[in-house]
N, C-alpha and C positions, 0 to 999 in steps of 0.2 A: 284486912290483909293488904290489901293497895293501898297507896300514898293517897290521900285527899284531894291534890292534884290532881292525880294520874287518873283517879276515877270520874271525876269532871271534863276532865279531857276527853278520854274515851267515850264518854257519853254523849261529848256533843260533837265526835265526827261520826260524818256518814261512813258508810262501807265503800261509794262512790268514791271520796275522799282519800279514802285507802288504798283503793285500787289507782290513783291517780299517781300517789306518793311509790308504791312499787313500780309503776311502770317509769316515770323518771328516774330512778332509782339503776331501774334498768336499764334505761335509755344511756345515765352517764359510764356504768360500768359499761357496754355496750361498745360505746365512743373511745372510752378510756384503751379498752382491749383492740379494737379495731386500728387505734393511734400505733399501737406497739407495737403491731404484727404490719398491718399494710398502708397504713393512713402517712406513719412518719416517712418511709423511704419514699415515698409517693411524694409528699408536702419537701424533702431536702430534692429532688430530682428535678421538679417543679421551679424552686431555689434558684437550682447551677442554671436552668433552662433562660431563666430569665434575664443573670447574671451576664452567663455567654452574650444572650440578646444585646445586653447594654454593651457589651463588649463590640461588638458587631455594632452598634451603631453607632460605638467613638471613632472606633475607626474608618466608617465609612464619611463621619463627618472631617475627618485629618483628609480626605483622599484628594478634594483638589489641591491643595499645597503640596502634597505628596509629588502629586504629577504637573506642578507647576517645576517643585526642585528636579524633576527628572527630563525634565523637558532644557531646561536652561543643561541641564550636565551633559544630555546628549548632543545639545549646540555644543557646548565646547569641545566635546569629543571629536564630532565630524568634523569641527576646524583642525584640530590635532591630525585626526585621520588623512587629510585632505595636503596638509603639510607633509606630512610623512609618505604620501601616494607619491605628490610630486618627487618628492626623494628619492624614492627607488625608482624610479620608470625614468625612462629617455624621453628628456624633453630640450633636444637640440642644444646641452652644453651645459645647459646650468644646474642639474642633478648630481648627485654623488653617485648615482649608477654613470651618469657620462662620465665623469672626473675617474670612475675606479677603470673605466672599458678605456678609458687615454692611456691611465699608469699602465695599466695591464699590456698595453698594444707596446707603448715604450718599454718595457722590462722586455718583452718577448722580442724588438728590435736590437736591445744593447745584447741580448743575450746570442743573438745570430750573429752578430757585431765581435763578441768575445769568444765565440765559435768560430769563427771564420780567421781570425787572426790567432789563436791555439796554435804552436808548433806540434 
């Protein structure tokens, strides 16, 4: 009734053998089903984790350049700053606040000026 084969084969595994071949068997269904349900979202989350990481360490290696161009932009800033302080604030003549508190004192002189002579 059996193949000549199959009966040869049969005969010369153990039942050890057998039980060896089931439990592999079940070992990879096992693994297979556990991938699907909780292994694969676990192995992609794993993924971005490490992804982020490389992420996080390009950028921490860009950061002294980073804060070298920040450092230079905020020198030029303060020079700007520092120009424009001078500018607004009374510094005994040479300001645009002196120069506007001259016009303004003159305007309010011609204006008493063309007040006073009004019929």
């Amino acid at each position: 009734m059996l193949p000549p084969g199959f009966q040869e084969w049969a005969e010369s595994v153990s039942l050890w053998q057998v039980v060896g071949w089931a439990a592999s068997l079940a070992a990879v269904i096992g693994f297979v089903v556990f991938m699907r349900k909780k292994g694969w979202p676990w192995l992609l989350g794993t993924a971005r984790a490490i992804l982020t990481f490389a992420r996080v360490v390009d950028a921490v290696q860009g950061l002294p350049d980073f804060i070298d161009r920040t450092d230079k932009t905020l020198e030029h800033q303060n020079k700007k700053i520092a120009e424009i302080h001078h500018e607004v604030h009374f510094n005994n003549g040479t300001s645009v606040k002196d120069a506007v508190t001259r016009v303004e004192a003159d305007v309010k002189k011609l204006l008493a000026d063309e007040e006073g002579n009004t019929p």
